[in-house]
N, CA and C atoms as an extended XYZ file, in Angstrom:
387
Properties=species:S:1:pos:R:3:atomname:S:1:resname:S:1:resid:I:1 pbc="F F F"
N        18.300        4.269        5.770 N   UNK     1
C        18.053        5.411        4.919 CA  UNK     1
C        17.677        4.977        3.502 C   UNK     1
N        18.131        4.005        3.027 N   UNK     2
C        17.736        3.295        1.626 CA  UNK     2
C        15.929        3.231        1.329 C   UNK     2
N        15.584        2.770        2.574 N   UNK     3
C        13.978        2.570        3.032 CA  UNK     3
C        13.593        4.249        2.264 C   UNK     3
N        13.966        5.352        2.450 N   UNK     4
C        13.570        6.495        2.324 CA  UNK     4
C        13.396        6.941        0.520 C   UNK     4
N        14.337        6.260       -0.271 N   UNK     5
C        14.661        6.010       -1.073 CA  UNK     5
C        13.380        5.898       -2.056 C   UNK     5
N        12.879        4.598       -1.396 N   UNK     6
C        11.286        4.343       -2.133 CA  UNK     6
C        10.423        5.690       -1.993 C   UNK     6
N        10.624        6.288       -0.604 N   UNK     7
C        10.087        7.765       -0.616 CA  UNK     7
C         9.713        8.676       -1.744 C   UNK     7
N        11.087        8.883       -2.109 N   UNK     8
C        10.461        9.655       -3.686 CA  UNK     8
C         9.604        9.448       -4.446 C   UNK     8
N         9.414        7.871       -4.860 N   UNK     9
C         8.186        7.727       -5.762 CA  UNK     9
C         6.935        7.297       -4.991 C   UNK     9
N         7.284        6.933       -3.426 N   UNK    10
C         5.820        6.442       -3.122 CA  UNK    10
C         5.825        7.033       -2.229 C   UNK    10
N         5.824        8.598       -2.412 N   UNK    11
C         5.605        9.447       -0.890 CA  UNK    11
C         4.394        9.757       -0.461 C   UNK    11
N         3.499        8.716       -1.219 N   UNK    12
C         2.373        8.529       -1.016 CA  UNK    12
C         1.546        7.971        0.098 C   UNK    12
N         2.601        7.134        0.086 N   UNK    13
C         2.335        6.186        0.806 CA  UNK    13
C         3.393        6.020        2.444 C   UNK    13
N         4.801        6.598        2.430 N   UNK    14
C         5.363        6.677        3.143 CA  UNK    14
C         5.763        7.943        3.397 C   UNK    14
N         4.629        8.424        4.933 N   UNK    15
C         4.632        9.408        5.626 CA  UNK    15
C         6.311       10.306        5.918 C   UNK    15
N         6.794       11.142        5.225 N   UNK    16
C         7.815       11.749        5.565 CA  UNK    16
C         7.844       12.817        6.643 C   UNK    16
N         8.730       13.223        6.955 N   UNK    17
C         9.057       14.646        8.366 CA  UNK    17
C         7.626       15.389        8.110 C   UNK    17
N         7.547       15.733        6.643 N   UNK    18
C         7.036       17.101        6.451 CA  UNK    18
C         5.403       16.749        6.207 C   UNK    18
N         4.562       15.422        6.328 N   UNK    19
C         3.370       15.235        6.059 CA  UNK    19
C         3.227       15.126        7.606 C   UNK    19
N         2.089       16.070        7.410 N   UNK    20
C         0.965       16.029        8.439 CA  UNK    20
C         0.364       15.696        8.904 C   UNK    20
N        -0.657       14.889        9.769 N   UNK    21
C        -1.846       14.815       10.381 CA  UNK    21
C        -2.924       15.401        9.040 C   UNK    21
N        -3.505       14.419        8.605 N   UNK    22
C        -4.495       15.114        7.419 CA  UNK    22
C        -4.123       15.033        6.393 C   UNK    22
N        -2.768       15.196        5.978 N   UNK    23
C        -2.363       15.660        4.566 CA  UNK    23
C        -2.663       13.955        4.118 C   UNK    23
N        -2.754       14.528        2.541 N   UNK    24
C        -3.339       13.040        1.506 CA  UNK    24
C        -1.976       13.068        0.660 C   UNK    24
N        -1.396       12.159        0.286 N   UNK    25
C        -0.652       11.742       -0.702 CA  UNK    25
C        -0.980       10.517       -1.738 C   UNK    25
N        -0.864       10.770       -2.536 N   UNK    26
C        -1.518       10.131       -3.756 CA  UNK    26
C         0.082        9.705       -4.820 C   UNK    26
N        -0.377        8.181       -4.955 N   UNK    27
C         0.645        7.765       -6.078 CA  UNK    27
C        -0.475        7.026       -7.064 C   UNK    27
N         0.100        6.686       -8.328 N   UNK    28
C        -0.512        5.766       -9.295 CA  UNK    28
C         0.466        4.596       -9.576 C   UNK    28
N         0.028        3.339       -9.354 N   UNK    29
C         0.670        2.214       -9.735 CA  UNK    29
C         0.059        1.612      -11.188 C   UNK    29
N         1.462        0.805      -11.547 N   UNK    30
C         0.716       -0.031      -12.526 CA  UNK    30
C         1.428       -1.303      -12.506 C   UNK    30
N         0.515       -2.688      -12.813 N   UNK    31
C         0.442       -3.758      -12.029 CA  UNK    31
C         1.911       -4.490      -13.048 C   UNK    31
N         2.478       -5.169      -12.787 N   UNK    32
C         2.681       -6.211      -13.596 CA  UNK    32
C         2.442       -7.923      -14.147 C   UNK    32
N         2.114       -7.888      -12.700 N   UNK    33
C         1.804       -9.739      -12.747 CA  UNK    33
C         1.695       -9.652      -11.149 C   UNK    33
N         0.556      -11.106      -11.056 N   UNK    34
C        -0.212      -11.291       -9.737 CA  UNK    34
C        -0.414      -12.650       -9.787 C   UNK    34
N         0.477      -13.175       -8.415 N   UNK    35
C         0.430      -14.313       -8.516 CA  UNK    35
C        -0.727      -14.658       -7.380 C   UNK    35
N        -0.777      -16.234       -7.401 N   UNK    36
C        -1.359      -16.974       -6.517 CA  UNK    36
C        -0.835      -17.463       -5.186 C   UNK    36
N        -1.335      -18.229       -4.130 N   UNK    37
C        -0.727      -18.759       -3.000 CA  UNK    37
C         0.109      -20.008       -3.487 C   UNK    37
N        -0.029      -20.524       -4.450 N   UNK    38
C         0.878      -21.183       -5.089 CA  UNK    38
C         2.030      -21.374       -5.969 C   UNK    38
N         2.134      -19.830       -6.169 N   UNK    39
C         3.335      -19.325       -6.874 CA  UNK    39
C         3.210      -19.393       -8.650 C   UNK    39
N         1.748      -19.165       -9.062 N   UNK    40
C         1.301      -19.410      -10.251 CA  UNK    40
C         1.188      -17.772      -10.396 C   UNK    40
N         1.944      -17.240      -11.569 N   UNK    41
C         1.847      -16.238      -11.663 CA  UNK    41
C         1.416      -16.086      -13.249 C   UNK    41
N         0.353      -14.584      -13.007 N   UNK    42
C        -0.195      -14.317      -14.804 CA  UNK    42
C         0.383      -12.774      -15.174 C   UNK    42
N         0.910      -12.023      -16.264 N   UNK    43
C         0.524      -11.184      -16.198 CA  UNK    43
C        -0.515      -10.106      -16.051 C   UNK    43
N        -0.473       -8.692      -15.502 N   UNK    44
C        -1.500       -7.677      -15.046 CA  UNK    44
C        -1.255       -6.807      -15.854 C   UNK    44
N        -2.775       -5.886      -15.750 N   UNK    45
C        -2.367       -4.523      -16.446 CA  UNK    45
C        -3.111       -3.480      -15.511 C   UNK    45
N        -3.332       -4.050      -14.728 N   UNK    46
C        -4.240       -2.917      -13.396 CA  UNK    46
C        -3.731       -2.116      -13.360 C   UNK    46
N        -4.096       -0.829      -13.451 N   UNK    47
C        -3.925        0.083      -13.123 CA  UNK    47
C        -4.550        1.018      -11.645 C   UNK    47
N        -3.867        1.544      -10.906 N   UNK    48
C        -4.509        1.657       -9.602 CA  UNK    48
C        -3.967        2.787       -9.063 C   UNK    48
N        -4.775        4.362       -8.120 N   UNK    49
C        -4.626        5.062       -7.651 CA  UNK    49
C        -4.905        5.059       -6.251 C   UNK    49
N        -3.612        5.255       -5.038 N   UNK    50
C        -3.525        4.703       -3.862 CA  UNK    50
C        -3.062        6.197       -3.376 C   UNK    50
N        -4.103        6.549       -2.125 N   UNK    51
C        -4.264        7.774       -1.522 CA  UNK    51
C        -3.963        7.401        0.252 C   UNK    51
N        -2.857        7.829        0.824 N   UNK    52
C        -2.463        7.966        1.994 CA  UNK    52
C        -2.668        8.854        3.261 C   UNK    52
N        -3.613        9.079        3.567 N   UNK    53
C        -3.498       10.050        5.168 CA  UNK    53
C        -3.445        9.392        6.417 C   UNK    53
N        -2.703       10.549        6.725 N   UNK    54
C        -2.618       10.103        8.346 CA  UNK    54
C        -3.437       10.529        8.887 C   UNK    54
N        -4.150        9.954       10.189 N   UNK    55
C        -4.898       10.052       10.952 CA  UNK    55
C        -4.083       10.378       12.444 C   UNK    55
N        -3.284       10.151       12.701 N   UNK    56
C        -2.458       10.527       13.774 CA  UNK    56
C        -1.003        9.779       13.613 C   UNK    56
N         0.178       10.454       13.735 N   UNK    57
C         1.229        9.875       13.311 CA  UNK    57
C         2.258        9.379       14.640 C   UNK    57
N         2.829        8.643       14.339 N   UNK    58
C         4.023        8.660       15.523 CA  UNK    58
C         5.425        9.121       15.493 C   UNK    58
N         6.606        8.861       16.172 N   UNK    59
C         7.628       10.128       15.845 CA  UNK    59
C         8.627        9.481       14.369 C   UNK    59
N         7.841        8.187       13.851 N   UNK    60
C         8.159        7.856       13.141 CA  UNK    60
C         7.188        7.862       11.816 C   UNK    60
N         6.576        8.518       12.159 N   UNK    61
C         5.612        8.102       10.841 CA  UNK    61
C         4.213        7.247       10.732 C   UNK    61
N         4.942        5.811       12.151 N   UNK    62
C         3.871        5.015       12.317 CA  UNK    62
C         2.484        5.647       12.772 C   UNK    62
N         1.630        4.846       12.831 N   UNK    63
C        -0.165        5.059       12.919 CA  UNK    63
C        -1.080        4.600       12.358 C   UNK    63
N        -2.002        4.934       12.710 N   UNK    64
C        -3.251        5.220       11.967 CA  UNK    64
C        -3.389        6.076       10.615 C   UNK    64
N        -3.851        5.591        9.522 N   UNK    65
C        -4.110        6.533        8.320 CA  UNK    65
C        -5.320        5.842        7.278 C   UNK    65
N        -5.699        6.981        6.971 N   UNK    66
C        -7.042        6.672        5.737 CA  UNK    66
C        -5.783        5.747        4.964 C   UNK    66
N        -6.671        4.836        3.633 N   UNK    67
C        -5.969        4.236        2.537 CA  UNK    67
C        -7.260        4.395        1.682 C   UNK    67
N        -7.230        4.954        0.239 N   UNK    68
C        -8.095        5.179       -0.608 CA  UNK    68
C        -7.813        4.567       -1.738 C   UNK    68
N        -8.740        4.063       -2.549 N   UNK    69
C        -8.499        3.478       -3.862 CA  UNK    69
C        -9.974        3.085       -4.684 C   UNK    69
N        -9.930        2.852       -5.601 N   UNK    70
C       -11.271        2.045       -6.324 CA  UNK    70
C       -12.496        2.583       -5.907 C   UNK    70
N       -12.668        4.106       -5.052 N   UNK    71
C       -13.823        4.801       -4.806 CA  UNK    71
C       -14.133        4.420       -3.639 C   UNK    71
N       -12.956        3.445       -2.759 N   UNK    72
C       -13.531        3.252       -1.041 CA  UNK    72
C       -12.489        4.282       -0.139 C   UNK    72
N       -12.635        3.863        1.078 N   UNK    73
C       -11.657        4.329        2.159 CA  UNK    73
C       -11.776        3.637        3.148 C   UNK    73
N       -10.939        3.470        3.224 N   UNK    74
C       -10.107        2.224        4.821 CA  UNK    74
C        -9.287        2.651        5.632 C   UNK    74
N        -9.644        2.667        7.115 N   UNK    75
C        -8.679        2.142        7.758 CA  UNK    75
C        -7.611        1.668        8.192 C   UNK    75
N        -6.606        2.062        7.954 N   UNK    76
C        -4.842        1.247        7.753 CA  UNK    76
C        -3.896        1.896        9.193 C   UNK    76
N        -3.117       -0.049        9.126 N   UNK    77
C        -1.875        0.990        9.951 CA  UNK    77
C        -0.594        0.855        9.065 C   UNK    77
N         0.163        2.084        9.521 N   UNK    78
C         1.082        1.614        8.733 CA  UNK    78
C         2.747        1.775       10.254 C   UNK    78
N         2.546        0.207        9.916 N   UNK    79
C         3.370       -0.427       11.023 CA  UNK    79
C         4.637        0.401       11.813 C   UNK    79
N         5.803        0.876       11.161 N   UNK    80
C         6.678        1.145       11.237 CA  UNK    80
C         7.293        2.518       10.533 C   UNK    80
N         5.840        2.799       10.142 N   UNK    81
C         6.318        4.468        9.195 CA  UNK    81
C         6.930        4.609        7.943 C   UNK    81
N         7.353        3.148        8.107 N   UNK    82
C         7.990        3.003        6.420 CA  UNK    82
C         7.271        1.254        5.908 C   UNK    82
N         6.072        1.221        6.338 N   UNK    83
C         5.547        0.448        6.081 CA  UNK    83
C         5.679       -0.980        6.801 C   UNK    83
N         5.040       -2.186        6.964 N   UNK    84
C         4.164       -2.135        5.807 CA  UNK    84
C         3.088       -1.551        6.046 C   UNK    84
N         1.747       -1.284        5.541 N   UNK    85
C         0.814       -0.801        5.386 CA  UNK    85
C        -0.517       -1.834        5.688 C   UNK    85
N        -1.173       -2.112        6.726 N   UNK    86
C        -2.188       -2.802        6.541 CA  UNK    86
C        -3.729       -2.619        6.902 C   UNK    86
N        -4.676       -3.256        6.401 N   UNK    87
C        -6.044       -2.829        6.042 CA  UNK    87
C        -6.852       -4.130        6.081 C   UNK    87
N        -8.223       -3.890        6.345 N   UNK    88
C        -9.162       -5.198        6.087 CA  UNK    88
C       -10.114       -4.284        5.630 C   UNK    88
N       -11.008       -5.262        4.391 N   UNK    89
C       -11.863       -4.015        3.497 CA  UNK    89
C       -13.445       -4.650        4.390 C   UNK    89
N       -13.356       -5.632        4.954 N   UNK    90
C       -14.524       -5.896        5.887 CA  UNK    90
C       -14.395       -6.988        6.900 C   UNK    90
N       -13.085       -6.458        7.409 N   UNK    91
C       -12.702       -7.031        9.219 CA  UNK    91
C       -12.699       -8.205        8.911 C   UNK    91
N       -12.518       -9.118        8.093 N   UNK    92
C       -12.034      -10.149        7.757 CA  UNK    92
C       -11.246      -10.463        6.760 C   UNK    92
N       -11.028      -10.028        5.565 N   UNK    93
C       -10.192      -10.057        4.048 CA  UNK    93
C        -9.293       -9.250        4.645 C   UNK    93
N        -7.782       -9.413        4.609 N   UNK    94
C        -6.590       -9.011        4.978 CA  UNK    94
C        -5.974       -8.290        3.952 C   UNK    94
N        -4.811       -6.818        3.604 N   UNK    95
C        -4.507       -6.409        2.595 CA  UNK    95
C        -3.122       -5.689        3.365 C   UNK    95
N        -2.241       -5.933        2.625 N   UNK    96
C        -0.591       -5.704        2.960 CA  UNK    96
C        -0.050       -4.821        2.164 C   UNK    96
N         0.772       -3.310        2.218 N   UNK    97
C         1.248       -3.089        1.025 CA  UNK    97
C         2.631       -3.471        1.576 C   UNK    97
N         3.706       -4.195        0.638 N   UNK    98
C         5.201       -3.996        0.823 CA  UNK    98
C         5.832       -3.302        0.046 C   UNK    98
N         7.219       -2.528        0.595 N   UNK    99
C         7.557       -1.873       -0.321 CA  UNK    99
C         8.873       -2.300       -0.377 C   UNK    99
N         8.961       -2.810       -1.974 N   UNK   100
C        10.050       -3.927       -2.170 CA  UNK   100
C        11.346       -3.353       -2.827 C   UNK   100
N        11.017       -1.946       -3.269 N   UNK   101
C        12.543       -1.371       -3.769 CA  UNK   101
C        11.976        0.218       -4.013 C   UNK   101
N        12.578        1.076       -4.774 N   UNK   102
C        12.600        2.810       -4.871 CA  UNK   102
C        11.388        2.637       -5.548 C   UNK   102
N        10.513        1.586       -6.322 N   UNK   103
C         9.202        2.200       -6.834 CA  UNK   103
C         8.652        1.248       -6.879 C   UNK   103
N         8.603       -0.265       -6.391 N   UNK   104
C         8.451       -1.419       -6.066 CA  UNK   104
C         7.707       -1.899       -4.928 C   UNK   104
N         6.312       -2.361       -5.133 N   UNK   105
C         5.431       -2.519       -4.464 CA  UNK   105
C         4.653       -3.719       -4.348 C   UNK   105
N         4.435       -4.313       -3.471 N   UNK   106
C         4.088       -5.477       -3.061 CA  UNK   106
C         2.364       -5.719       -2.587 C   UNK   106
N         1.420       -6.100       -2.908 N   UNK   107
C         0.498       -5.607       -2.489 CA  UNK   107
C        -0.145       -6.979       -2.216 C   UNK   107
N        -0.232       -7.848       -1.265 N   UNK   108
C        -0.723       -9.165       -0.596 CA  UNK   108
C        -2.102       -8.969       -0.308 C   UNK   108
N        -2.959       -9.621       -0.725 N   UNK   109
C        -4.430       -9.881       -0.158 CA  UNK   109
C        -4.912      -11.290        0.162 C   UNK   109
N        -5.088      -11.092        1.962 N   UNK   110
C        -5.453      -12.221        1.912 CA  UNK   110
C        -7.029      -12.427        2.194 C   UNK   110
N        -7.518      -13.512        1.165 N   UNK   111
C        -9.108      -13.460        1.158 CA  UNK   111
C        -9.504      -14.792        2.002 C   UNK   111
N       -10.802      -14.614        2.819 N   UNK   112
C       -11.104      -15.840        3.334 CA  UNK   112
C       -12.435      -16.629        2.750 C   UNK   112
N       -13.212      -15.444        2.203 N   UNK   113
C       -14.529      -16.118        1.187 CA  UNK   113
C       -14.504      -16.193        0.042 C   UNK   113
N       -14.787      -16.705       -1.028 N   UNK   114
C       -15.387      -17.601       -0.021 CA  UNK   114
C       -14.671      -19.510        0.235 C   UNK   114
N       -12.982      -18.906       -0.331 N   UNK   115
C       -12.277      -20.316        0.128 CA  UNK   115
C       -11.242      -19.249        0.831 C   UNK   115
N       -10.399      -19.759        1.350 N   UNK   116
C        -9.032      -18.953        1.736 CA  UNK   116
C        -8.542      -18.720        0.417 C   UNK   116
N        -7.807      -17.920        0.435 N   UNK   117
C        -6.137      -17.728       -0.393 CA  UNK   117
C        -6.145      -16.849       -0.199 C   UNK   117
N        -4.713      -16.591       -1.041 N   UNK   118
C        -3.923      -15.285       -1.358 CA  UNK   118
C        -3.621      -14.674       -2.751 C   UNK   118
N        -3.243      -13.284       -3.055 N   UNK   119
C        -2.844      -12.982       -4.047 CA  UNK   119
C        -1.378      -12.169       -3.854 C   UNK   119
N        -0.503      -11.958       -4.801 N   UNK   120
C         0.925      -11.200       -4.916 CA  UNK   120
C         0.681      -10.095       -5.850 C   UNK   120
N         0.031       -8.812       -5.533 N   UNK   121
C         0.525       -8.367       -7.258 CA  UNK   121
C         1.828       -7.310       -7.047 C   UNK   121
N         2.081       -7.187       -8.107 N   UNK   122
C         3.209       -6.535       -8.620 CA  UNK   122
C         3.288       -5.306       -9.043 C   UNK   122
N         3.497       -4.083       -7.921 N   UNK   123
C         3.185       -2.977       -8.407 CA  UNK   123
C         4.632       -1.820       -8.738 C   UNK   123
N         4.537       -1.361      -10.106 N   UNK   124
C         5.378       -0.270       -9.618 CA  UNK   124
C         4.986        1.125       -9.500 C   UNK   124
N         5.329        1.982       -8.594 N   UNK   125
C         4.554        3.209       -8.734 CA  UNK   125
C         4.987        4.523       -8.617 C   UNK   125
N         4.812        5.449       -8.864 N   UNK   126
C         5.240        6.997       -8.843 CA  UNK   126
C         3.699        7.886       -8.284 C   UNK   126
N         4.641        9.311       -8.009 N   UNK   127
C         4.038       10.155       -7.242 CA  UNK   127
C         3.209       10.545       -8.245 C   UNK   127
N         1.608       10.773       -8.157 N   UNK   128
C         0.668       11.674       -8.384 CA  UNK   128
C         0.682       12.272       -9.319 C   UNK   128
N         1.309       13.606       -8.420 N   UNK   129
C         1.626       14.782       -8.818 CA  UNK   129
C         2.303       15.690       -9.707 C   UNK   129
């Protein structure tokens, strides 16, 4: 039930009882620091608006759902209904959201072009609305 917790501020992102098939939820994050695959971390100031629908849900939440941001839309599952959340922005570059505490967000990208790595950033975020 703690998991639900993050709910309040990122019910954006984590499908509750009462979201629908269709319905959009929208949070705004803002970054703090984004590290590397090497644990080299800089501070951030990204700012970022992350839009959630489901596309068909399961009795948990899990599924299929749109993920919107930066003027695209993707594809996502989100594993377990309470996340994590995952996406490829072109069937190869990998993108994770975790949700690491009540407004605490984890957002992993892993890139393969044009070397491998990874990134960590550091998001915290609230509802929209």
């Amino acid at each position: 039930m703690r998991y639900f917790l993050t709910a309040l501020t990122l019910a954006a992102l984590l499908p509750s009882a009462v979201m629908a098939e269709g319905d959009k939820r929208v949070v705004t994050c803002q970054a703090s620091k984004i590290c590397d695959e090497l644990g080299v971390c800089q501070p951030s100031d990204t700012k970022i608006t992350l839009a959630l629908s489901p596309i068909k849900r399961g009795p948990n939440g899990e599924g299929p759902h749109w993920i919107e941001y930066s003027g695209q839309k993707y594809k996502a599952n989100n594993v377990t209904g309470r996340g994590p959340i995952v996406w490829s922005t072109d069937g190869k570059n990998m993108h994770t959201l975790l949700f690491a505490g009540e407004t605490e967000t984890i957002w992993h990208r892993l890139i393969f072009n044009p070397r491998a790595h990874s990134t960590l950033e550091f998001l915290t975020c609230k509802d929209a609305s």
